[in-house]
TILOMAR-945247 format. One line per 5 residues: number of its first residue (from 0); for each residue x, y, z of N, C-alpha, C, O. Coordinates in steps of 0.1 Angstrom, whole numbers, plus 2048, in hexadecimal, padded with zeros to 3 digits. Last residue first. Layout:
// TILOMAR-945247
NUM = X Y Z X Y Z X Y Z X Y Z  ...
This chain:
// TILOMAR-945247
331 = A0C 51D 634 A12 52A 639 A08 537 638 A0C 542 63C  9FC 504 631 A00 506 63F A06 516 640 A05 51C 64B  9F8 508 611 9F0 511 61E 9F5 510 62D 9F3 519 634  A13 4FA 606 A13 50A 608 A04 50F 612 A05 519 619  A18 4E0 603 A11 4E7 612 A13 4F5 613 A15 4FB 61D
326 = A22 4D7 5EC A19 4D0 5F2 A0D 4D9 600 A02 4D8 604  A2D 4F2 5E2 A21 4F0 5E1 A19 4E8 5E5 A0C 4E9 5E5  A4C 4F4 5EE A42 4FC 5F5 A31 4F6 5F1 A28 4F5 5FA  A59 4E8 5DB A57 4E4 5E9 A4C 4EB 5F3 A45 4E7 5FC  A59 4FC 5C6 A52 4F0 5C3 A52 4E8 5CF A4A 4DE 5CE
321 = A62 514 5D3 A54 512 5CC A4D 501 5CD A43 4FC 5D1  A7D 50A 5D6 A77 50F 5E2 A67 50D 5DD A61 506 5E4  A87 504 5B8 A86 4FC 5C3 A82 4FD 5D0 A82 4F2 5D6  A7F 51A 5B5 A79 514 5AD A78 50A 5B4 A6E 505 5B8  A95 52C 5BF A87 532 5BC A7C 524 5BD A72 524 5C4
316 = AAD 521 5B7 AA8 51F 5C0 A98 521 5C6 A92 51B 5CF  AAD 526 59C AAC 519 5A0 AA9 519 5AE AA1 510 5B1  AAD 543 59E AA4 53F 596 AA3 531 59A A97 52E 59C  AC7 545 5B1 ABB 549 5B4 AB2 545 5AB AAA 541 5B3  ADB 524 5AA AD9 535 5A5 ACA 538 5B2 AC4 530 5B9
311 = AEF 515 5BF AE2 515 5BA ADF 525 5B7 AE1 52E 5BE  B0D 518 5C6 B08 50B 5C2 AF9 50B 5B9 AF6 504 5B0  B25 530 5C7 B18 531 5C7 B0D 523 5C0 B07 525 5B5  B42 527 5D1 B3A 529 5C7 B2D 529 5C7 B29 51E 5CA  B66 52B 5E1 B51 529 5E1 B4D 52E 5D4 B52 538 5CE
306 = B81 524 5E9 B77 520 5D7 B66 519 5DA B60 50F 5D8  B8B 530 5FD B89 524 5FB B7E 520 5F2 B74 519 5F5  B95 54A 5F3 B9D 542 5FF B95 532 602 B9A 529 609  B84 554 5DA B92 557 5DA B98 548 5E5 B9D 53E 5E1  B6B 554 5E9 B6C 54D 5D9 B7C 54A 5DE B7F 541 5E5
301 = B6D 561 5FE B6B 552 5FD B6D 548 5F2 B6F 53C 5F1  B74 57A 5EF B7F 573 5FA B79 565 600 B81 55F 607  B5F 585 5E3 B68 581 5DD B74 575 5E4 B79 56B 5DF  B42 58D 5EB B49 57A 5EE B53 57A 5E7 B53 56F 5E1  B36 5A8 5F4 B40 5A8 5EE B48 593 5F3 B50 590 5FB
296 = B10 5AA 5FC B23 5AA 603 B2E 5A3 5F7 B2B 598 5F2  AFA 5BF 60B AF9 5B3 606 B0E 5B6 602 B15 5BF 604  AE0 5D1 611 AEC 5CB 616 AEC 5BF 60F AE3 5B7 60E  ACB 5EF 60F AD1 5E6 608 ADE 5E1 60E AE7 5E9 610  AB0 5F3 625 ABB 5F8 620 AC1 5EB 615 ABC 5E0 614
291 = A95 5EC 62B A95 5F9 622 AA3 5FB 620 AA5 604 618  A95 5D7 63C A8C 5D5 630 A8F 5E1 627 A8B 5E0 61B  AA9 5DA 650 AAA 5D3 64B A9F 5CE 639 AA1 5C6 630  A99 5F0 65B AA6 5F2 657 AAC 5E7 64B AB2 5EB 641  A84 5E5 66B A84 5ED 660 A93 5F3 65A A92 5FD 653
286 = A90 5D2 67B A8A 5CE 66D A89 5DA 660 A8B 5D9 654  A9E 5E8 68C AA6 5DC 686 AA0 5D8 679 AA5 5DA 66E  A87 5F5 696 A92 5FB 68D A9B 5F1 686 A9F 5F3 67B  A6C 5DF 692 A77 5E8 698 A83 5EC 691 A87 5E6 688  A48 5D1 68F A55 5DB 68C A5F 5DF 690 A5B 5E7 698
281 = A3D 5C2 69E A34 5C4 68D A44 5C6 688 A4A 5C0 67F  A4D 5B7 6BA A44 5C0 6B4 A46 5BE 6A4 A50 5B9 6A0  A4C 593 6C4 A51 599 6BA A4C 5A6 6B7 A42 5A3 6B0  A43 58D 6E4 A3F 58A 6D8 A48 596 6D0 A4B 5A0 6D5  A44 597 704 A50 591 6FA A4B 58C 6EA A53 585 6E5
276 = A45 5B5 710 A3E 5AD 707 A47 5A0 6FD A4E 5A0 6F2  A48 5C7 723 A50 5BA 725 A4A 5AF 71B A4A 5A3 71D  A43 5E0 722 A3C 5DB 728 A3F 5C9 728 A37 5C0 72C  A5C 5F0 71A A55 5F0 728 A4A 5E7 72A A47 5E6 736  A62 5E2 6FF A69 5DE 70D A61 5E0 718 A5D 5D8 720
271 = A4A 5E5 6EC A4A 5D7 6F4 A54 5D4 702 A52 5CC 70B  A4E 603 6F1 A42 600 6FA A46 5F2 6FD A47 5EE 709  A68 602 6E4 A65 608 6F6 A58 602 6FA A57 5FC 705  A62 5F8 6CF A69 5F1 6D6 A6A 5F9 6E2 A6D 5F2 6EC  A4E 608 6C3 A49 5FC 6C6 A51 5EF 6D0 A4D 5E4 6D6
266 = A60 61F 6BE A55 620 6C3 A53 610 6CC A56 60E 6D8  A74 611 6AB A77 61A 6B6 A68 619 6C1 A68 612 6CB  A5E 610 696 A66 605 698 A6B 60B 6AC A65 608 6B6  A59 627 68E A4E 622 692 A56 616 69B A53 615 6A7  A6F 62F 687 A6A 636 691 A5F 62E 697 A5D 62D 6A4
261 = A70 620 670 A7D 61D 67B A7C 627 687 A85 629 690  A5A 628 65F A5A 613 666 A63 618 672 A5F 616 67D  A62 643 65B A58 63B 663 A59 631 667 A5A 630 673  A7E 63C 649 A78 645 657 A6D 641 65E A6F 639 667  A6F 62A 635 A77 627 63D A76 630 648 A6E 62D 650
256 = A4D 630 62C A5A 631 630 A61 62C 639 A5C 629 644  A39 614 622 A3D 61A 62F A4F 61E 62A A58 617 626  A1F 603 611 A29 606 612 A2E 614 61D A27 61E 61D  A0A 5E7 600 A09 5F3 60E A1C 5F8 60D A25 5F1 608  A04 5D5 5F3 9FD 5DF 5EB A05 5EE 5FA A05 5FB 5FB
251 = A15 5B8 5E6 A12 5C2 5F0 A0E 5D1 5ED A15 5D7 5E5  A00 5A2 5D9 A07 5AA 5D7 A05 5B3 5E0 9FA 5B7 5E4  9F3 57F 5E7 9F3 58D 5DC 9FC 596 5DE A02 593 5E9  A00 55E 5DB A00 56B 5E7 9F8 579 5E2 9FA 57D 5D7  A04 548 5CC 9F9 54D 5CC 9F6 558 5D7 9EA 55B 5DB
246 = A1F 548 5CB A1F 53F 5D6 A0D 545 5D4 A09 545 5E0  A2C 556 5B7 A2D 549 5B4 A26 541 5BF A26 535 5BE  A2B 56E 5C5 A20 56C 5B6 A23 55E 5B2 A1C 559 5A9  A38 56F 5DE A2C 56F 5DF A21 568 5CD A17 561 5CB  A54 56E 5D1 A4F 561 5DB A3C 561 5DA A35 558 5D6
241 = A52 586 5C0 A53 579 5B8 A4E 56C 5C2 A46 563 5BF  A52 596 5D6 A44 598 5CD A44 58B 5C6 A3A 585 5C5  A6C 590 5DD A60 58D 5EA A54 590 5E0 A49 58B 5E5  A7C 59F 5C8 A7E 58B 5CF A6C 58A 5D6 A63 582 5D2  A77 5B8 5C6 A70 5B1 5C1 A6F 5A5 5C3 A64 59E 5C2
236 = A7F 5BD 5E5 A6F 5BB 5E5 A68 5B6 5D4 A5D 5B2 5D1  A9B 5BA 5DF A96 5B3 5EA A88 5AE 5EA A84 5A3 5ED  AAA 5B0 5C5 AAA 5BD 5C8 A99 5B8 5D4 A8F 5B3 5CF  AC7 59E 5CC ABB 59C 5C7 AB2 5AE 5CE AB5 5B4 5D8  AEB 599 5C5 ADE 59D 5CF AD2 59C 5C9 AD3 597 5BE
231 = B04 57C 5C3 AF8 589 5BE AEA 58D 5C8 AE3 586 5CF  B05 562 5D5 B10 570 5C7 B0C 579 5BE B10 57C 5B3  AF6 55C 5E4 AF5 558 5D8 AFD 55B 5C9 AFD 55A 5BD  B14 55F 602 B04 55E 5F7 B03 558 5EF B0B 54F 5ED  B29 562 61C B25 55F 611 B1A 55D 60A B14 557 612
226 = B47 572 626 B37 579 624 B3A 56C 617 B43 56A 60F  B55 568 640 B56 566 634 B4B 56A 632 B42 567 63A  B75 56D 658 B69 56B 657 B68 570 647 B70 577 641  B91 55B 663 B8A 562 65E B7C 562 65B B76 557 65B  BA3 549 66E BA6 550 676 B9C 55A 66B BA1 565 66C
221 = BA9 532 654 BAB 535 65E BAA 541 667 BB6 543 668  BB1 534 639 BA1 539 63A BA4 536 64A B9A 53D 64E  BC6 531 62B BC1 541 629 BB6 545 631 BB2 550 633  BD7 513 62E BD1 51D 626 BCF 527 62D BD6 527 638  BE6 500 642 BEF 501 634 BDF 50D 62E BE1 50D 622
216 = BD9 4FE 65B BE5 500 65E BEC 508 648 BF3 511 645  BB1 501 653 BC0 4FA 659 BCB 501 658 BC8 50C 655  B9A 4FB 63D B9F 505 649 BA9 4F8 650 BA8 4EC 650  B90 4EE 626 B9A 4FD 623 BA2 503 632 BAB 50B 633  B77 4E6 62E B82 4DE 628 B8F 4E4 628 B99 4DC 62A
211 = B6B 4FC 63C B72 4F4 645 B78 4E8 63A B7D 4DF 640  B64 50A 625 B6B 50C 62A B74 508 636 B7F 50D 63A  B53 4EF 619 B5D 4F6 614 B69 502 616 B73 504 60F  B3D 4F3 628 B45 4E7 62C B53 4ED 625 B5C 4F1 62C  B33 50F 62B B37 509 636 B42 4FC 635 B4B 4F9 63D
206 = B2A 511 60F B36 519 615 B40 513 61E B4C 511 61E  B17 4FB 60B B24 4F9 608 B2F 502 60A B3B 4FE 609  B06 509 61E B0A 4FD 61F B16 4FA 61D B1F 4F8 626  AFE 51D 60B B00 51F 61B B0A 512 61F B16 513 623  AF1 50E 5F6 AFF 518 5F8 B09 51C 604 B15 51D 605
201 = AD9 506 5FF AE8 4FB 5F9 AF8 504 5FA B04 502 5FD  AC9 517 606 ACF 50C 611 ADD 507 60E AE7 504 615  ADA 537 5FC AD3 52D 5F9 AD6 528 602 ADF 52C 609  AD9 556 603 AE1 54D 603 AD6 541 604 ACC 541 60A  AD4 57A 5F8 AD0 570 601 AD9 560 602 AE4 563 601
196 = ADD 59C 5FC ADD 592 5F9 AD7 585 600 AD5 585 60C  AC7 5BA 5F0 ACC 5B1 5F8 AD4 5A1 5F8 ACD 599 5F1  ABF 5D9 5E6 AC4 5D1 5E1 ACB 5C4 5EF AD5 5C7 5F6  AA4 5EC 5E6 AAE 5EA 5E6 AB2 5DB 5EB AAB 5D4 5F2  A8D 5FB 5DC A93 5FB 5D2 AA4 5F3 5DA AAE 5F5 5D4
191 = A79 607 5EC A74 5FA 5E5 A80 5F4 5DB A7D 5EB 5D3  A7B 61D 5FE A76 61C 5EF A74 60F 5EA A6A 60E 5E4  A6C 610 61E A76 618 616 A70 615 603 A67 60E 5FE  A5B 5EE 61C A60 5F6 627 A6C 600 61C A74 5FA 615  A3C 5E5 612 A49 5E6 60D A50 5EE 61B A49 5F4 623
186 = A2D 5CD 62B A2B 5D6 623 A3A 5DE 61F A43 5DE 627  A19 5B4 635 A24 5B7 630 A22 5C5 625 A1A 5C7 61C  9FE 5A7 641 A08 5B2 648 A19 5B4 642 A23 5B5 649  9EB 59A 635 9EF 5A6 62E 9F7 5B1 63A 9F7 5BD 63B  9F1 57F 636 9E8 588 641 9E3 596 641 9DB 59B 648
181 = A02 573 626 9F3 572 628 9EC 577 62F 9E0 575 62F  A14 582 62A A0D 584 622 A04 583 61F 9FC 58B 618  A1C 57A 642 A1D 588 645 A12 587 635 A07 58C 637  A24 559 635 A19 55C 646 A16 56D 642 A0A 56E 63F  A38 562 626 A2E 55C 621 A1F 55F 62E A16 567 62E
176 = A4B 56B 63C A4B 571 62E A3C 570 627 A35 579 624  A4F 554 64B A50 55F 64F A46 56C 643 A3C 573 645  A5B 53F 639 A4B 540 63D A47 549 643 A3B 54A 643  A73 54B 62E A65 54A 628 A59 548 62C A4F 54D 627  A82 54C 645 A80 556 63F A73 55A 633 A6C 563 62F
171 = A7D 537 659 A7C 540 65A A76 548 652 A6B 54C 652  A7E 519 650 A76 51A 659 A76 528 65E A71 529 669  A83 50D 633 A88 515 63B A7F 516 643 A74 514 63E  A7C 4F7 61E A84 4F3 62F A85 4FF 637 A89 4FD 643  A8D 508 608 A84 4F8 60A A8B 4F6 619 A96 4F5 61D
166 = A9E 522 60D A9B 516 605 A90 50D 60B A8E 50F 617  AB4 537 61C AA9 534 616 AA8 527 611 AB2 520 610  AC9 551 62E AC8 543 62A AB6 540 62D AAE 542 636  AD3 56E 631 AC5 568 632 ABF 556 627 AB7 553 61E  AF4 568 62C AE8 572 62D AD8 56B 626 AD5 567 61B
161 = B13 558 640 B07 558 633 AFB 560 638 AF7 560 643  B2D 555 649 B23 565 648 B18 568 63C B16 571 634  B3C 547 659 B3B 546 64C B2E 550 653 B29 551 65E  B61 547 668 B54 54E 669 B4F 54E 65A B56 552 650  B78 52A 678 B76 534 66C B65 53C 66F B5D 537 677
156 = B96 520 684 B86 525 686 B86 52C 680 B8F 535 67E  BA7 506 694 BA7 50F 68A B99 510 68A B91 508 68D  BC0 4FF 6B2 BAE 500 6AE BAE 508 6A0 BB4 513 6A1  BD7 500 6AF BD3 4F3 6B6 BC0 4F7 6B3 BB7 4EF 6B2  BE3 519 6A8 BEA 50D 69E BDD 4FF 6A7 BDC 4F4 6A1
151 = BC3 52D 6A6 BCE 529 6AD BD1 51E 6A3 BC9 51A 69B  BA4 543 6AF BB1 539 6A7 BBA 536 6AA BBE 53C 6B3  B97 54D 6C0 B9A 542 6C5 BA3 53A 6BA BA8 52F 6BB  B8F 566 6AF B99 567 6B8 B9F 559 6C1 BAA 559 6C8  B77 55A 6A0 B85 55F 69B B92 55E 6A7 B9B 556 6A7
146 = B68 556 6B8 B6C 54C 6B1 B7A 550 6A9 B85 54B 6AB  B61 571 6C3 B6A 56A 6C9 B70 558 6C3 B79 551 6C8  B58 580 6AA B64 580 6B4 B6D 575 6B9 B78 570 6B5  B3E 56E 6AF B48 56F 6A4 B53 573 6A6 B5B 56B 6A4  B39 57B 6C3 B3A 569 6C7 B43 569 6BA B4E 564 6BB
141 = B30 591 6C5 B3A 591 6C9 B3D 583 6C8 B47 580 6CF  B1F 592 6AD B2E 59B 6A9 B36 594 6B2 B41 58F 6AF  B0A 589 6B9 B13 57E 6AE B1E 580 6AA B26 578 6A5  B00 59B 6CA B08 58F 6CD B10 585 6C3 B19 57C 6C4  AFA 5AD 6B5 B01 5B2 6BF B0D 5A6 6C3 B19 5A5 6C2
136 = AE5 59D 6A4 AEE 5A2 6A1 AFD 5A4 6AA B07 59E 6A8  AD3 59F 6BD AD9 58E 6B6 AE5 593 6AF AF0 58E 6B2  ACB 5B7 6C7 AD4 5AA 6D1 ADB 5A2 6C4 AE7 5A0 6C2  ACD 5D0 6B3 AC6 5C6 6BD AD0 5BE 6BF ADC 5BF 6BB  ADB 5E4 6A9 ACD 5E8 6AA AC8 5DB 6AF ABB 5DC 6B0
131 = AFC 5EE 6B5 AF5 5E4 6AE AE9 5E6 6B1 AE8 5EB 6BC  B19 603 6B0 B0D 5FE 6B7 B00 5F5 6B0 AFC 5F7 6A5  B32 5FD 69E B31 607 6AE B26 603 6B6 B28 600 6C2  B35 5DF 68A B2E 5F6 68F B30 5F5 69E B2F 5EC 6A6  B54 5D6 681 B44 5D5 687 B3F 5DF 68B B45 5E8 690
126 = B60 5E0 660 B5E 5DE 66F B51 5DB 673 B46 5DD 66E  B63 5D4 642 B5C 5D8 645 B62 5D6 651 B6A 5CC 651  B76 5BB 631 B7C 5C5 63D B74 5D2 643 B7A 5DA 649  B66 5AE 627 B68 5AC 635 B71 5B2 63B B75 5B0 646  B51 5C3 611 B58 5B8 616 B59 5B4 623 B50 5B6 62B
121 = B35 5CB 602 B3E 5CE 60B B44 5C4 60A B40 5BB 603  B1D 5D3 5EF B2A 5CF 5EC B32 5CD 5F5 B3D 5CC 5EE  B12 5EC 605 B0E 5E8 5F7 B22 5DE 5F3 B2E 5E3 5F3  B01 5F2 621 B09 5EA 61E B08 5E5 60E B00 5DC 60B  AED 60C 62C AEE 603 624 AF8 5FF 620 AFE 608 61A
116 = AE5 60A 64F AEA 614 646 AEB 60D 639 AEB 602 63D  AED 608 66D AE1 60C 66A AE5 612 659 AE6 61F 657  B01 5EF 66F AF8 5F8 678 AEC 5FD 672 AE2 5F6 673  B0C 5CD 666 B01 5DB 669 AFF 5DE 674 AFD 5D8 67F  B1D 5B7 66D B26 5C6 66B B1B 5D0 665 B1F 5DA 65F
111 = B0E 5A3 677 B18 5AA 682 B21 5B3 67B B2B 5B7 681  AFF 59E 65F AF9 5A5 66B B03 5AD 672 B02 5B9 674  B0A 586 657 B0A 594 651 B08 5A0 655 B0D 5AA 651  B13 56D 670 B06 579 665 B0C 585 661 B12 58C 669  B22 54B 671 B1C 55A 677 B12 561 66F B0A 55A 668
106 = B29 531 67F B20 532 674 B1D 545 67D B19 548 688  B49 51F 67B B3B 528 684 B36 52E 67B B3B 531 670  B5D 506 681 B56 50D 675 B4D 513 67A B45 50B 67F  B79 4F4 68E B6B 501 690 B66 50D 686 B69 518 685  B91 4DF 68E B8C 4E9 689 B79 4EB 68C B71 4E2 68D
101 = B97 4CC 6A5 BA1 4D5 698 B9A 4E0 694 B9F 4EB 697  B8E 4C9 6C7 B92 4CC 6B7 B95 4D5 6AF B95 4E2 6B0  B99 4C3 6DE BAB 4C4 6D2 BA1 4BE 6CB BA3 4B3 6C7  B89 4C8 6F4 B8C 4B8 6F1 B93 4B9 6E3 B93 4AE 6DD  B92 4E1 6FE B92 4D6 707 B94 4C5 701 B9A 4BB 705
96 = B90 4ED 6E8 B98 4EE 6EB B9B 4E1 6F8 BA5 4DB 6F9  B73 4E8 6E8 B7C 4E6 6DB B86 4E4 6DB B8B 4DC 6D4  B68 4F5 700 B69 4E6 6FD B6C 4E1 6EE B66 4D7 6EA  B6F 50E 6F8 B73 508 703 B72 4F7 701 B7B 4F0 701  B5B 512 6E2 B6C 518 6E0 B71 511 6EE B7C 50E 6EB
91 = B41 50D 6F2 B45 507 6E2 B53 505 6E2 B59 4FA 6E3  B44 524 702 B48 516 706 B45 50D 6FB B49 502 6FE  B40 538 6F3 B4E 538 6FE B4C 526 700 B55 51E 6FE  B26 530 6E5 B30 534 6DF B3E 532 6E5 B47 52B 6DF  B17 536 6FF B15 52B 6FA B24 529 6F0 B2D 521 6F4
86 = B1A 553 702 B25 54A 70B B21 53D 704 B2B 536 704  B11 55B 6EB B1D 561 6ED B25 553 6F8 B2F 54C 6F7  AF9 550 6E6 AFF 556 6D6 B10 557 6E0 B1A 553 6DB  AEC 54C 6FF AEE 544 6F5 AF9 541 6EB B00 537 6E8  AEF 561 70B AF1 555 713 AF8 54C 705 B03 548 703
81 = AE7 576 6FB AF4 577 702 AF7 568 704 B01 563 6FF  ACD 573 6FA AD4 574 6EE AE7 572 6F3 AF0 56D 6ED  AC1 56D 70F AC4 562 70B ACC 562 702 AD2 558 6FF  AC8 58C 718 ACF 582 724 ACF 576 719 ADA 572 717  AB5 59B 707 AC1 5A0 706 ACB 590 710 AD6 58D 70C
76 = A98 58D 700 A9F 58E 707 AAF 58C 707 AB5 581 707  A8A 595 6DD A8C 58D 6E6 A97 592 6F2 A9E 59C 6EF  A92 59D 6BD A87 59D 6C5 A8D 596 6D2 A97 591 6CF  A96 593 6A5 A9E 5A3 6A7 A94 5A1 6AF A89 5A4 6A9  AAB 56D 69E A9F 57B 6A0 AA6 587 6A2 AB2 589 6A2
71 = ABA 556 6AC AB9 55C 6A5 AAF 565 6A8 AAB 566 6B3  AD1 542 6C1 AC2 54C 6C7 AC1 553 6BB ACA 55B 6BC  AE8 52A 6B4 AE5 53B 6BD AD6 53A 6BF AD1 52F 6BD  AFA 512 6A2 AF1 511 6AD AF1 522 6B1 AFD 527 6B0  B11 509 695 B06 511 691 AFB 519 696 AF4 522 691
66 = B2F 501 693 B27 508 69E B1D 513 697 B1F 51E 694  B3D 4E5 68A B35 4EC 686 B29 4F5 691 B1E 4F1 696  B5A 4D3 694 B53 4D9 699 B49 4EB 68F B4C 4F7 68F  B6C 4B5 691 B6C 4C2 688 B5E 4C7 691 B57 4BE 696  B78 4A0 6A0 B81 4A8 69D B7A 4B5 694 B81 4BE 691
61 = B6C 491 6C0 B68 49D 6B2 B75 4A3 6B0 B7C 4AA 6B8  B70 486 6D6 B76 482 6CB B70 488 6BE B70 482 6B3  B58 49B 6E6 B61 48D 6EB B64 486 6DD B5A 481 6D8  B44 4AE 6EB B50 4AF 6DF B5A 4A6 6E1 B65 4AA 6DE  B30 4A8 6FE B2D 4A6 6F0 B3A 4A6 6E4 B3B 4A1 6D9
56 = B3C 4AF 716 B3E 4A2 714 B39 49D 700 B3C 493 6F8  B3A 4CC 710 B46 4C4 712 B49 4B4 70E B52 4AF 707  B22 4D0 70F B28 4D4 704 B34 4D1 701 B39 4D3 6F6  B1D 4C7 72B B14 4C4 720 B20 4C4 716 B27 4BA 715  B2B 4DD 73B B2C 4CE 739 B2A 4C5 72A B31 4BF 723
51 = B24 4F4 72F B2E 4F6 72D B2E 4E2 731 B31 4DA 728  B03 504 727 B0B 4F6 72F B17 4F3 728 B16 4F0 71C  AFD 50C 70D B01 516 718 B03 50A 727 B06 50F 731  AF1 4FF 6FE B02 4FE 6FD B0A 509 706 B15 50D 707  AE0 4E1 706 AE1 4EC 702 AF0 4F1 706 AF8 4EC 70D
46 = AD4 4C2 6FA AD8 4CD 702 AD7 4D7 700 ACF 4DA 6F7  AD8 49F 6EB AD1 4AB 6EC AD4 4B3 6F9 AD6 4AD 704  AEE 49A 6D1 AEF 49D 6DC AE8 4A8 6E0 AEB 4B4 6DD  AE5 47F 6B6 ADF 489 6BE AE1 48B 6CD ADB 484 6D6  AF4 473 69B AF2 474 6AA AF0 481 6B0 AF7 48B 6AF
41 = AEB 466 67D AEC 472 67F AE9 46B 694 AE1 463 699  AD7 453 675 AE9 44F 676 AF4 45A 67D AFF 458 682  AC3 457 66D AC3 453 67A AD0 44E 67C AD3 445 685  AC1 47B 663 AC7 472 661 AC4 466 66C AC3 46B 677  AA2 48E 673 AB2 48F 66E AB3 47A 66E AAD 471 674
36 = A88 48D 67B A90 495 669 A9D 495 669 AA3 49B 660  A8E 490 696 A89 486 690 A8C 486 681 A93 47D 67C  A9A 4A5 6AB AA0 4A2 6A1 A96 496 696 A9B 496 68A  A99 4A8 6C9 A9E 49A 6C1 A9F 49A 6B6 AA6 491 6B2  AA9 4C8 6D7 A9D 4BD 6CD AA4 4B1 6D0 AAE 4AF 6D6
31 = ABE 4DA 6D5 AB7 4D7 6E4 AA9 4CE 6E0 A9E 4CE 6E7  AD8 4C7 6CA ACD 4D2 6CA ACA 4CB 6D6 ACD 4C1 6DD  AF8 4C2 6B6 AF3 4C4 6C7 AE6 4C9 6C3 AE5 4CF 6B8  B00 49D 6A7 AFB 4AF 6A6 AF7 4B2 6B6 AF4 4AA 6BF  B1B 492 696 B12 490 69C B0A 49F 6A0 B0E 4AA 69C
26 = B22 47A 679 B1F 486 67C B18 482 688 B12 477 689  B3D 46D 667 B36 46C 673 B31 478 67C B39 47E 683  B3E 474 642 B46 478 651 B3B 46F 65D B31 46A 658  B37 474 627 B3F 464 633 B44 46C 63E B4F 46A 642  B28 485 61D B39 483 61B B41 47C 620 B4E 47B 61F
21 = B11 481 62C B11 47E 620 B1F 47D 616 B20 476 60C  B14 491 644 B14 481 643 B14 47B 632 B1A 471 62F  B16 4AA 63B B24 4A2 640 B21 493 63F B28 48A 63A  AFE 4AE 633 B05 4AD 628 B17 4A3 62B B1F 49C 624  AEE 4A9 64A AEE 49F 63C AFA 4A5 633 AFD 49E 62A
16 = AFB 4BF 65B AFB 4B3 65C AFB 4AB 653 B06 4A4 650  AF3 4D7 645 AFF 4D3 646 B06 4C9 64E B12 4C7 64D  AD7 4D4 650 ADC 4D2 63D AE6 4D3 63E AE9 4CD 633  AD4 4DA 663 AD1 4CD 665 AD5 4CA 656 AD7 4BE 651  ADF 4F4 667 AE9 4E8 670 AE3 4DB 669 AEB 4D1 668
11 = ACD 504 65B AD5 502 655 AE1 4FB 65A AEC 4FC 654  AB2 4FA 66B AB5 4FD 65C AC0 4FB 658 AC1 4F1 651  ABC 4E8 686 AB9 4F1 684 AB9 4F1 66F AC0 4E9 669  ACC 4D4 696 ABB 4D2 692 AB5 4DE 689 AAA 4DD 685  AE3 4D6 69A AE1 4D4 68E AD0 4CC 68D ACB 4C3 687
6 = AEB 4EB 6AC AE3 4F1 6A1 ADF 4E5 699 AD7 4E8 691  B12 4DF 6A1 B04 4E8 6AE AF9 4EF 6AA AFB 4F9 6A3  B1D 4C5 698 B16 4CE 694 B08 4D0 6A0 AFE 4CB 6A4  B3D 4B3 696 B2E 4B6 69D B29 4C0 695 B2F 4C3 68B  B4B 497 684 B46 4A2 681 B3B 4A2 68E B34 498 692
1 = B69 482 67F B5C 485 68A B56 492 68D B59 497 697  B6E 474 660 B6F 480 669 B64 480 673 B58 47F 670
């Protein structure tokens, strides 16, 4: 099979490259890199995907198409988030159609059905809110959209909706995590008591291949989107006390209501807009929202429509992020 993958310089494009190469497919990947850490069997089309040429001439006898590639964060210019996450996306779905391939596997977030509020158990007949507390979210609803809606007997497309993918390799959410600790700028956000899910590298992974084994003309998984994790939540700040006491971190001693962080949050995002600050503020309603509510999602209908299974427990994975972590835990 002639597999692409957009993104696939990225965390979780470059682990579902090796894994396709690893099942005898012929893998190739788009980033705006070279890539060096990847396979040298692995082909690198370097660009970007808001070039509708580019993105064209890259899907020349691809029959399977992995669109992983967006602008992540809750920070940044409202135009790149669009460019990227939305029309990058329209012309993915255009030159799919242009070079008849079969199937389109997109990688979405959990994200595009919060607003402001706690999501306990949900599924996917959740709607998308009415209004969104930043761009990335906002744009992923609509690119997600528009993948669903590009289904068809000649293009099949599915939405995988894994939540805060982790492991060995992550170049976000742990070092993110780790950096704020050592600095002692982490502090509990709301009671302390709620509940989220997360999704392993390997899991994440196997969603994705597994459901483009599944997508086509004869099953269930066409034309839908799929909440998937570790199949259990983790209650959020004990996880992040466990990252810190296994990683010699100390303990977070500081803590903020929710109300506050999301005023404060509010606050921090007028001044960084008026004054056009592009670095990340400390805070915004999005983060703080995100640290004090509980979300996390009901994976019966992946289990059920194409037999996902949660590959690495949280304890195994713990261990396996720990024990990668110790050659070079001070770089964080």
């Amino acid at each position: 099979m002639q597999v692409l993958v957009t993104g696939g310089g990225g965390f979780l494009g470059s682990n579902i490259a090796r894994a396709l190469l690893k099942e005898g497919n012929n893998v190739s990947v788009i980033g705006r890199g070279q890539y060096p850490h990847l396979p040298s069997s692995i082909k690198v089309f370097q660009g970007d995907i808001r070039d509708y040429d580019f993105v064209n001439k890259s899907l020349k006898n691809i029959d399977t198409l992995f669109h992983a590639a967006a602008i992540p964060g809750i920070w940044g210019s409202a135009k790149e988030f669009f460019t990227i996450n939305v029309q990058g996306t329209e012309n993915i779905i255009k030159g799919c159609r242009n070079n008849l391939v079969r199937k389109l596997v997109f990688t979405s977030s959990p994200s595009v059905v919060f607003g402001n509020s706690n999501l306990e158990d949900v599924d996917e007949s959740i709607p998308y809110p009415d209004e969104y507390l930043c761009d990335y979210p906002r744009t992923k609803a609509i690119a997600e959209k528009l993948i669903l809606d590009a289904n068809c007997s000649n293009l099949y497309t599915v939405a995988i909706r894994p939540h805060l993918i982790w492991g060995p390799g992550d170049p976000h959410l742990v070092p993110r995590i780790l950096e704020k600790a050592s600095n002692n700028k982490l502090m509990i956000v709301g009671e302390g008591k709620n509940q989220v899910d997360i999704t392993y590298i390997d899991n994440a992974v196997s969603a994705h291949l597994k459901a483009c084994e599944a997508l086509g003309p004869n099953g269930d998984v066409a034309g839908k989107a799929y909440f998937v994790s570790d199949g259990k939540p983790v209650m959020l700040w004990e996880w992040i006390a466990n990252l810190l006491n296994r990683t010699g971190r100390p303990n977070i001693s500081r803590k903020i209501s929710y109300d506050t962080a999301s005023k404060l949050g509010a606050i921090m995002e007028g001044v960084y807009g008026i004054f056009r600050i592009k670095s990340e503020p400390p805070m915004t309603r999005f983060l703080a929202s995100q640290l004090a509510t509980s979300h996390y999602f009901n994976i019966s209908r992946a289990k059920n429509d194409f037999g996902y299974e949660p590959l690495i427990s949280h304890e195994a994975g713990m261990n396996r992020l720990i024990h990668a972590l110790k050659p070079s835990q001070q770089e964080y």
